[in-house]
C-alpha positions, -999 to +999 in steps of 0.1 A: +213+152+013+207+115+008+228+099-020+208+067-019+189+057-058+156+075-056+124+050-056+107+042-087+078+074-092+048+061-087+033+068-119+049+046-139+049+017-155+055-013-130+091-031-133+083-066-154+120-074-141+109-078-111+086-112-114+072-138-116+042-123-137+009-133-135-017-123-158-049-098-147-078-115-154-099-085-160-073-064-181-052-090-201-021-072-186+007-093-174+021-075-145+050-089-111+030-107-088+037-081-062+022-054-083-013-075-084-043-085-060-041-122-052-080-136-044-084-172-037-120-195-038-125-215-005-142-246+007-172-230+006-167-214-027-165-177-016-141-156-032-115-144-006-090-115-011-052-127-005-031-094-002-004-118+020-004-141-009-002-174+014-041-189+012-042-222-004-057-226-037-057-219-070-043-178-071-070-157-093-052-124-100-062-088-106-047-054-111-050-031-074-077-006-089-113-003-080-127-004-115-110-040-130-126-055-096-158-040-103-153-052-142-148-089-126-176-089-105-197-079-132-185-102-158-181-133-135-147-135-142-133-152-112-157-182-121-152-182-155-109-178-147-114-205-118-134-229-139-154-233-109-191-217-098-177-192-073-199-164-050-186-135-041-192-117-010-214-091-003-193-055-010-161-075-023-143-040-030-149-027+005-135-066+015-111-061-001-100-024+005-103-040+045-078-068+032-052-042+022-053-024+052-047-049+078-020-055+061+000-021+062-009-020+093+008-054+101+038-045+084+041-011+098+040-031+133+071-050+123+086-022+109+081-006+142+091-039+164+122-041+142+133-005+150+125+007+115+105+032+126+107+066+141+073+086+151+062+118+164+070+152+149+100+162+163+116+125+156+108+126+120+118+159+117+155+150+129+153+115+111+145+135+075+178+158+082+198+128+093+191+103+064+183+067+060+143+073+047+124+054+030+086+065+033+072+091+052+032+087+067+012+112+074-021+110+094-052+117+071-063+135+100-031+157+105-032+193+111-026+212+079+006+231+091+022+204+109+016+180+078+033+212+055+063+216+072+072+177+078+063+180+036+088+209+028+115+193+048+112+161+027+112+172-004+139+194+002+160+163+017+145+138+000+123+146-035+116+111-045+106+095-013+065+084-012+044+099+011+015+083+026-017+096+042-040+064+040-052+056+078-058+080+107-042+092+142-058+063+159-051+038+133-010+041+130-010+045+166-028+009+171-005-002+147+025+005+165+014+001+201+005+040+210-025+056+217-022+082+182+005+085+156+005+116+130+037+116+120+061+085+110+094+077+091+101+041+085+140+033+073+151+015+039+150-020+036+126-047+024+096-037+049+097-005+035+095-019-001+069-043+009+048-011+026+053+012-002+040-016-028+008-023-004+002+014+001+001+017-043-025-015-041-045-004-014-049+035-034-058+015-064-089-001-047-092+032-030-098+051-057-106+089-056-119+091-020-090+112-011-063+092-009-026+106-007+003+086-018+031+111-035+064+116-041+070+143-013+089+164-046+053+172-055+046+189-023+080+209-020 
């Protein structure tokens, strides 16, 4: 069994300790940077998501959930937060969703290029028993018993670890240089925080479309 601290469940409140805060501009709820959507006006005064947090400008910042970004679009609250006339793109949730993606995606390549990361079914299998686990992801596309029995092995050797079924075969195998991925551990360390918190902002924008992200407990 792995002794390490468990991760924080997802379902609760996020750690203020962990700032510097910002302020959601839809909500009124003061929240760690890293547990908001940063957005950014350009030259041309289009609203541009900022999951990487490194655009210049002004930050404009928003809880990770599909209705506050609807509730800013509606209320013209990135204009009215920016001082500034600002237009936002066509489909700025779906931009954004697309923002979040490339960059768990980019992070799971480092991960992988770092030697993080252990894939296939057999691997994570032996990586679950052996220890040293931070996240486990799942193909959404992942046959039903395979994806089960990877599940039961984690949440009998690790309860609290997140699971994550947010991209395809195709997808995670792009990201980490193979053809198809269904099954893949990645190890503690900062890139696993850093994925874990962009897999809980990219479920937010999500929403209910059918998105997994879990403590693998729930599935034991």
């Amino acid at each position: 069994m792995d002794s390490a601290a468990p991760h924080q469940p997802l379902d609760q409140p996020p750690d203020l300790g962990a700032g510097p805060w910002r302020r959601c501009l839809a909500s009124g709820e003061v929240r760690a940077k890293r547990d908001l959507l940063r957005f950014v006006v350009d030259p041309d005064g289009i609203l541009v998501p900022d999951p990487a947090g490194r655009l210049p400008g002004r930050g404009l910042w928003l809880s990770p959930r599909r209705d506050m970004l609807e509730k800013a679009c509606a209320r013209n609250l990135f204009a009215k937060a920016a001082k500034v006339p600002v237009r936002l793109p066509d489909d700025l949730p779906g931009r954004t969703e697309g923002a979040l993606r490339r960059r768990f995606l980019e992070l799971l390549g480092l991960a992988n290029r770092a030697g993080l990361a252990v894939a296939g079914f057999q691997k994570v299998r032996d990586r679950l028993v052996a220890g040293d686990v931070a996240l486990l992801v799942h193909a959404a596309d992942a046959a039903e018993d395979g994806r089960r029995k990877i599940e039961a092995l984690a949440g009998a050797r690790h309860p609290m670890m997140p699971i994550i079924a947010l991209f395809n075969a195709e997808e995670l195998g792009r990201a980490v240089g193979r053809e198809s991925v269904v099954h893949l551990l990645v190890r503690r360390g900062g890139l696993a925080e850093r994925l874990e918190t962009e897999a809980k902002r990219l479920a937010g924008v999500v929403g209910e479309r059918g998105v997994a992200l879990k403590e693998s407990s729930l599935s034991s």
